[in-house]
Backbone as a chain_set.jsonl record, in Angstrom:
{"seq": "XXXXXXXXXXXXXXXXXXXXXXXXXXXXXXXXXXXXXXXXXXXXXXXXXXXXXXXXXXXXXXXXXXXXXXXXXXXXXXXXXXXXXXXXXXXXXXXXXXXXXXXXXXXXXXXXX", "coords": {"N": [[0.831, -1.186, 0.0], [0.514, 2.283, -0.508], [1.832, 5.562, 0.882], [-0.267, 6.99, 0.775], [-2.648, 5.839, 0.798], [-2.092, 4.206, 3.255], [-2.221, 6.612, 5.317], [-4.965, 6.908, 4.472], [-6.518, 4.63, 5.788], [-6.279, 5.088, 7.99], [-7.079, 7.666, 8.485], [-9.948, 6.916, 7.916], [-9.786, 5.062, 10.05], [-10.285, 6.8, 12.498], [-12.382, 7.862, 11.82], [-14.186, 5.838, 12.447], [-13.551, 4.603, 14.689], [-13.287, 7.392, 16.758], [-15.062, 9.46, 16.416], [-17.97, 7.853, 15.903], [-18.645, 7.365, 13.132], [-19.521, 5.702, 9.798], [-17.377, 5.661, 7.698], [-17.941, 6.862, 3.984], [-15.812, 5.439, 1.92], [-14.841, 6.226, -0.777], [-15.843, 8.954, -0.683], [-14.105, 9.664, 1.487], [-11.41, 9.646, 0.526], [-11.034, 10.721, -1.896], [-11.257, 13.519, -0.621], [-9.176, 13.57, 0.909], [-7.003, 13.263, -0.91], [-7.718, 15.901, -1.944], [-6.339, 17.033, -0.113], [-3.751, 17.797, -0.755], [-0.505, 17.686, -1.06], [-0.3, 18.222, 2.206], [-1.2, 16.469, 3.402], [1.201, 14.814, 3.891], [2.61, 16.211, 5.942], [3.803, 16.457, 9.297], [2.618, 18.892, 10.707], [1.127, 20.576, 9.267], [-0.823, 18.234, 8.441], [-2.786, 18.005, 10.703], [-5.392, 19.718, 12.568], [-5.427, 22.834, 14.415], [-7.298, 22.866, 16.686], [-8.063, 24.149, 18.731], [-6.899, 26.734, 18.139], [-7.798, 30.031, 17.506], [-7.1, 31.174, 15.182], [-6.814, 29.381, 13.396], [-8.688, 28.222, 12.928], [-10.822, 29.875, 11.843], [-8.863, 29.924, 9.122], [-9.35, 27.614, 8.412], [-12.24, 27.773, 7.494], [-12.329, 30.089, 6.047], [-10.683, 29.555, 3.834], [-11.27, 26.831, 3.438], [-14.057, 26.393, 3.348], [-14.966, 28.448, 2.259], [-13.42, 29.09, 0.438], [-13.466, 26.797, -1.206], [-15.436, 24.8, -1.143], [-17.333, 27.056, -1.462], [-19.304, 27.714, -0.37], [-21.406, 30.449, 1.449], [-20.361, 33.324, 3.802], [-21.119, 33.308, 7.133], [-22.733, 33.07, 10.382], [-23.303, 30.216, 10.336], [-21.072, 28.889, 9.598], [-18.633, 28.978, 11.387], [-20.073, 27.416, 13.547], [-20.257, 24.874, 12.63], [-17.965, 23.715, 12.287], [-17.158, 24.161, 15.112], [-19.281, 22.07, 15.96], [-18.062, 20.049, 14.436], [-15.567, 19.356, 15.475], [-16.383, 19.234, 18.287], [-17.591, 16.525, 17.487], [-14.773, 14.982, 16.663], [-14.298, 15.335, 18.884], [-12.732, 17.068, 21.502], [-10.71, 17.058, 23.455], [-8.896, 14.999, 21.911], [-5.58, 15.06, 20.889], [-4.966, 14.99, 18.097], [-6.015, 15.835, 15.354], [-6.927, 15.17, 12.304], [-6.941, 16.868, 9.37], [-7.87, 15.921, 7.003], [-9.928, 14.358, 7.868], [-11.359, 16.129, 9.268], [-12.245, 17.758, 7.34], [-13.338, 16.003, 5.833], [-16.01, 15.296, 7.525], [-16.929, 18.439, 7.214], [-17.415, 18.053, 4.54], [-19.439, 16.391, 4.428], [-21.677, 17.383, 6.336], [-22.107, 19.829, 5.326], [-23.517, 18.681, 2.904], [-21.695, 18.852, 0.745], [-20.717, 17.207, -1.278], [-20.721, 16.45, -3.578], [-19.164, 18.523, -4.713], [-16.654, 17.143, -5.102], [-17.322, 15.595, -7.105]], "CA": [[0.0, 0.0, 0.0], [0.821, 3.449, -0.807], [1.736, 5.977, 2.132], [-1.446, 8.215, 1.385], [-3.288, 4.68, 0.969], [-2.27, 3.864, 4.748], [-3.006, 7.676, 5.61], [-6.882, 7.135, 4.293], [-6.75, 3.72, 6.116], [-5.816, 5.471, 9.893], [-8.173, 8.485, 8.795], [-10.867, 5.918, 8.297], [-10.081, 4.318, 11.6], [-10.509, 7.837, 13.251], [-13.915, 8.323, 11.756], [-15.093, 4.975, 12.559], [-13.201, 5.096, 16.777], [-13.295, 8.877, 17.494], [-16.324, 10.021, 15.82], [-18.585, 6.938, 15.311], [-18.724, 7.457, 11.565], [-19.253, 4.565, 9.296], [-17.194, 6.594, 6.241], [-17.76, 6.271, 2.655], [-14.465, 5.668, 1.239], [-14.428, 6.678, -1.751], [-15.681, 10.473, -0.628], [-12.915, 10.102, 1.627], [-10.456, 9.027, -0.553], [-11.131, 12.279, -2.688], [-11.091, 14.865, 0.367], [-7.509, 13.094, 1.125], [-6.289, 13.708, -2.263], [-7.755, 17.205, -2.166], [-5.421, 17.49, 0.794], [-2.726, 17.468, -1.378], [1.15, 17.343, -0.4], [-0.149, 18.697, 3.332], [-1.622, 15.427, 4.541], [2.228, 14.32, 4.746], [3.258, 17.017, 6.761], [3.387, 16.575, 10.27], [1.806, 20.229, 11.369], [-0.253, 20.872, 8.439], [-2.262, 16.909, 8.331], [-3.861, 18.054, 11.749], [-6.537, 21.189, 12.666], [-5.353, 22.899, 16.112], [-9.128, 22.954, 17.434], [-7.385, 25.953, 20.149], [-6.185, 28.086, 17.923], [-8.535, 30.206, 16.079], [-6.64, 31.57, 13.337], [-6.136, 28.125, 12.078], [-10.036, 28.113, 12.423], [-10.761, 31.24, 10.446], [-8.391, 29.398, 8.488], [-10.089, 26.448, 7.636], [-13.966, 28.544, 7.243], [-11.923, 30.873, 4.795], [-10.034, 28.737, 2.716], [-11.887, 25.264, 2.56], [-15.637, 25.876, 3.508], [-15.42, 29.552, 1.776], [-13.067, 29.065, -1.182], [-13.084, 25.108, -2.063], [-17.051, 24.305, -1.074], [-18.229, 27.469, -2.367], [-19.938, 28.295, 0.863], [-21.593, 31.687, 2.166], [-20.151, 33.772, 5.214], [-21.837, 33.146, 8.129], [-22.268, 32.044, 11.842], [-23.297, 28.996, 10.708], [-19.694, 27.587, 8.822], [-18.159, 28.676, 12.52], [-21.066, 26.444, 14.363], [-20.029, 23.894, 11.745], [-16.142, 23.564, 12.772], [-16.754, 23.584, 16.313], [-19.76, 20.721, 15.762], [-16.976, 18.591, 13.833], [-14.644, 19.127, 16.609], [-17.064, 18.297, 19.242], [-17.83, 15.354, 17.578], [-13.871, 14.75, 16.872], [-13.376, 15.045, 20.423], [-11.989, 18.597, 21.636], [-9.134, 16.406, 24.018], [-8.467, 14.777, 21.192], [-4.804, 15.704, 20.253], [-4.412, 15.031, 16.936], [-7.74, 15.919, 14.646], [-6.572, 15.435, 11.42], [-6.841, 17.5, 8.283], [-8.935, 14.846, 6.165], [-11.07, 14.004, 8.658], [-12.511, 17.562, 9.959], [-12.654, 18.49, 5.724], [-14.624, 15.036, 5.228], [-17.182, 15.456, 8.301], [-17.748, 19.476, 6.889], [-18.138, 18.504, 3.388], [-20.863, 15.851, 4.56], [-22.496, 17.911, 7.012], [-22.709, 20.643, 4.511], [-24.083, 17.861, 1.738], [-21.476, 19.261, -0.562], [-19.543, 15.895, -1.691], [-20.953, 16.809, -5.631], [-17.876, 19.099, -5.264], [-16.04, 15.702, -5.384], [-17.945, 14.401, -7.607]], "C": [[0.877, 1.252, 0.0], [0.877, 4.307, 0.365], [0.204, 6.568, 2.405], [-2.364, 7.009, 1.662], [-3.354, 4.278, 2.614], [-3.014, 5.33, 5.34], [-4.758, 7.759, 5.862], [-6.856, 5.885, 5.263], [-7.198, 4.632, 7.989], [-7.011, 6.898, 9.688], [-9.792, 7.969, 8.868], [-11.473, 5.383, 9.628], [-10.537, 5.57, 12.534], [-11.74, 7.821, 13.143], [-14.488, 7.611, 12.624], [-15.119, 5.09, 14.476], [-13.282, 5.97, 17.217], [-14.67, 9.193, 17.244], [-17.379, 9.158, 15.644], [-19.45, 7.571, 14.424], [-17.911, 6.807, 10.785], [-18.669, 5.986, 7.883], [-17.543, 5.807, 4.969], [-16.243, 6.715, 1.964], [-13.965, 6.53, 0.432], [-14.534, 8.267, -1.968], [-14.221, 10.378, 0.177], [-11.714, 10.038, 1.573], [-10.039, 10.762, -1.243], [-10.951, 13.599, -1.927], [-9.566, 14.588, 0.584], [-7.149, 13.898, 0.032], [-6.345, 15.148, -2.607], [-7.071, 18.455, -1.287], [-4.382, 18.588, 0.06], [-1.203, 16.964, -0.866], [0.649, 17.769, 1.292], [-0.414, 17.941, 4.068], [-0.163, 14.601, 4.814], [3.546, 15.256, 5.43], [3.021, 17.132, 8.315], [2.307, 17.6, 11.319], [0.856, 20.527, 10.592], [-1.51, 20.095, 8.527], [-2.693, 17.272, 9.74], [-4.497, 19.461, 11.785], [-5.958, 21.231, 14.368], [-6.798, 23.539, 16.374], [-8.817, 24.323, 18.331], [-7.515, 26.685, 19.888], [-7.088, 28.48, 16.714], [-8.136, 30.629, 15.248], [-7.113, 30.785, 12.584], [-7.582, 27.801, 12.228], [-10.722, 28.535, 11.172], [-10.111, 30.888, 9.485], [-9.187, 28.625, 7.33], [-11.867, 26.931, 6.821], [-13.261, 29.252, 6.026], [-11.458, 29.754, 3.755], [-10.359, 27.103, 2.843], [-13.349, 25.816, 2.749], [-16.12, 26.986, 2.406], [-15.446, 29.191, 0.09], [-13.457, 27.838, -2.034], [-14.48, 24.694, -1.722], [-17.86, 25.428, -1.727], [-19.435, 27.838, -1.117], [-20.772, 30.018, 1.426], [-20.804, 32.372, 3.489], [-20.94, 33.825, 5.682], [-21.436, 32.489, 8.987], [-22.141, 30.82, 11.32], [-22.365, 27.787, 10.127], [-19.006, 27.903, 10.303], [-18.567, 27.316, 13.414], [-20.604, 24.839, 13.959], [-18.987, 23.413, 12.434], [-16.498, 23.096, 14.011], [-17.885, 22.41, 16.269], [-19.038, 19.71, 15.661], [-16.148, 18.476, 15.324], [-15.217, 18.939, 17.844], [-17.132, 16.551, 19.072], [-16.565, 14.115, 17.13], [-13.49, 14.344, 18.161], [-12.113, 16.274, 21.083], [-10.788, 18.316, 22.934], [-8.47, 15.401, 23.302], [-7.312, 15.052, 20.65], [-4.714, 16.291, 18.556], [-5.893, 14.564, 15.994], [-7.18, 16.123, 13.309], [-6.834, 16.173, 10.099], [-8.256, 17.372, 7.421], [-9.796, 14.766, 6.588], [-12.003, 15.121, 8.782], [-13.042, 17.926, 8.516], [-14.308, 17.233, 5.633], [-15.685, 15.139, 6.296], [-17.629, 17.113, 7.784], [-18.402, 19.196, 5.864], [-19.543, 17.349, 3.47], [-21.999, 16.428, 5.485], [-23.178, 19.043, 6.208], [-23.581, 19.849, 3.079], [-23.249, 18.338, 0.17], [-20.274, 18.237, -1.125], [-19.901, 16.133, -3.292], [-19.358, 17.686, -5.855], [-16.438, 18.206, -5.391], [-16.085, 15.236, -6.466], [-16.775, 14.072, -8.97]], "O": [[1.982, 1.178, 0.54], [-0.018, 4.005, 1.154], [-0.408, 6.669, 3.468], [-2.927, 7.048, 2.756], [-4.425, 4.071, 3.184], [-4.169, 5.291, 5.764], [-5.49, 8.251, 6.721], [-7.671, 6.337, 6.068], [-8.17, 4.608, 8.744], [-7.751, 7.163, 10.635], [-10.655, 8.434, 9.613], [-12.592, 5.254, 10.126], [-11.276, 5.212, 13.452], [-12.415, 7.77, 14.171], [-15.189, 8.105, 13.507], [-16.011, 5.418, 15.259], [-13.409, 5.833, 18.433], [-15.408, 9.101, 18.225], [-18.163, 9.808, 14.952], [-20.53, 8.124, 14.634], [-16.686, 6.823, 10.664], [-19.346, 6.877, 7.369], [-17.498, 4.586, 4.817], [-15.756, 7.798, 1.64], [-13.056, 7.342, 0.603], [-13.897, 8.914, -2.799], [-13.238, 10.912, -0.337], [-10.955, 10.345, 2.492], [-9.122, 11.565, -1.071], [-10.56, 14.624, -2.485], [-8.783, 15.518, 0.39], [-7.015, 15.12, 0.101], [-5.489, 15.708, -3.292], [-7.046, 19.684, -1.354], [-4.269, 19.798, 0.255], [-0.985, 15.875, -0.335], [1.678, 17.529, 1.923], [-0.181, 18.106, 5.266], [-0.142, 13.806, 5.754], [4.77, 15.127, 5.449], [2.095, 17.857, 8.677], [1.559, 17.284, 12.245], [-0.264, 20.761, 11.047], [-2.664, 20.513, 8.626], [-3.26, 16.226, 10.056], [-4.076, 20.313, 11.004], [-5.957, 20.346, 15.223], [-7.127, 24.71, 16.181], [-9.51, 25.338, 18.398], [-8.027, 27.6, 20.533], [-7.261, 27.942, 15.62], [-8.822, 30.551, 14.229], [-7.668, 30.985, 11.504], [-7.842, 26.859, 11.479], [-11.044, 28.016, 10.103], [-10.562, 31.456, 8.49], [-9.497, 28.798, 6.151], [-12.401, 26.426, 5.834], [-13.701, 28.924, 4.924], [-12.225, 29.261, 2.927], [-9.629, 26.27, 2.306], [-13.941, 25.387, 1.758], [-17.152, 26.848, 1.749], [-16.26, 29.065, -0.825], [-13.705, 27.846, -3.239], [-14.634, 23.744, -2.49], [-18.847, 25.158, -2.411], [-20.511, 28.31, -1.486], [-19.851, 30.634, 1.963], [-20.707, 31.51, 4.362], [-21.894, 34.343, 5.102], [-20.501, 31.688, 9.01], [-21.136, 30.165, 11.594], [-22.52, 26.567, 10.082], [-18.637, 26.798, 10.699], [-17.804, 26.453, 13.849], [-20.594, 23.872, 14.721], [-19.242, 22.568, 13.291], [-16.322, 21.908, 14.281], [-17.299, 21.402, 16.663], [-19.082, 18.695, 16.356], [-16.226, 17.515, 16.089], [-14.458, 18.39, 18.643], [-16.907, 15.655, 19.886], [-16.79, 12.905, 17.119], [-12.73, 13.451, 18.537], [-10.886, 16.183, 21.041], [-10.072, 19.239, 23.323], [-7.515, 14.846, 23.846], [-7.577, 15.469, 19.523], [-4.513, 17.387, 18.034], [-6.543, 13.52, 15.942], [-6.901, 17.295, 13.054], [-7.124, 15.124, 9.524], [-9.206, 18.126, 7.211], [-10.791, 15.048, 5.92], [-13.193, 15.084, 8.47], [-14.187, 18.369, 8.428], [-15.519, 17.398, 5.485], [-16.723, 15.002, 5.648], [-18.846, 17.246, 7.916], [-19.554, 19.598, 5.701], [-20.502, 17.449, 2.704], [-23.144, 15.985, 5.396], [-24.385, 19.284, 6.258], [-24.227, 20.568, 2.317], [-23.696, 18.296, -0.976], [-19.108, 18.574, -1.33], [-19.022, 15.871, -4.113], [-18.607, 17.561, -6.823], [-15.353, 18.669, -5.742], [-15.191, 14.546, -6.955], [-16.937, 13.094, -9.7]]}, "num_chains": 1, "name": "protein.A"}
C-alpha cells in the first residue's frame, strides 16, 4: 500500500473510533487527495481545534473558497460541531477528517464528484 493509501486507512479508523462514523471511502479518498502534499506534513495533516486563526483558516479557505460556501455564523457552528464530535481532548484531529465530516455535514460531496 501506498503511504497516502495507509493515511486514508488510519483516517478511516478515526472516523469509525473517534467520531462513530461509518465513512464512505471513496468520498474520503477524494477529500484526502484534495489534501494534497499537506496530509504528509506533520503540522499541516492536523486542525489545532485551540487556535482560532487556524479556524478562520479552515472557514476561509476550505468551507469559503473550495465548497463554495456563504459567510456566516453557521460555517463557525459547523467547525466547532466537527470538533465536538472529533473530540476537543483529542490531540491530533486530522486535516482529512474535519474536511470530510464538513463537506458531509454541509451535503457538498458533488464538489467531489
Amino acid at each position: 500500500m501506498s503511504k497516502r493509501d495507509d493515511l486514508i486507512q488510519t483516517y478511516a479508523a478515526d472516523l469509525r473510533e473517534k467520531c462513530g462514523i461509518e465513512p464512505d471511502m471513496d468520498l474520503l479518498t477524494k477529500v484526502t487527495i484534495g489534501c494534497g502534499p499537506s496530509i504528509y506534513n506533520a503540522d499541516a495533516s492536523t486542525v489545532a481545534a485551540s487556535d482560532d486563526a487556524e479556524l478562520e483558516r479552515v472557514k476561509a479557505n476550505f468551507l469559503m473558497k473550495k465548497l463554495g460556501l456563504p459567510d456566516g455564523p453557521q460555517l463557525m457552528e459547523a467547525i466547532n460541531s466537527v470538533i465536538e464530535t472529533y473530540g476537543r481532548s483529542n490531540r491530533n484531529k486530522y486535516r482529512a477528517v474535519v474536511y470530510y465530516m464538513l463537506v458531509v455535514h454541509f451535503g457538498k460531496s458533488s464538489v467531489y464528484g
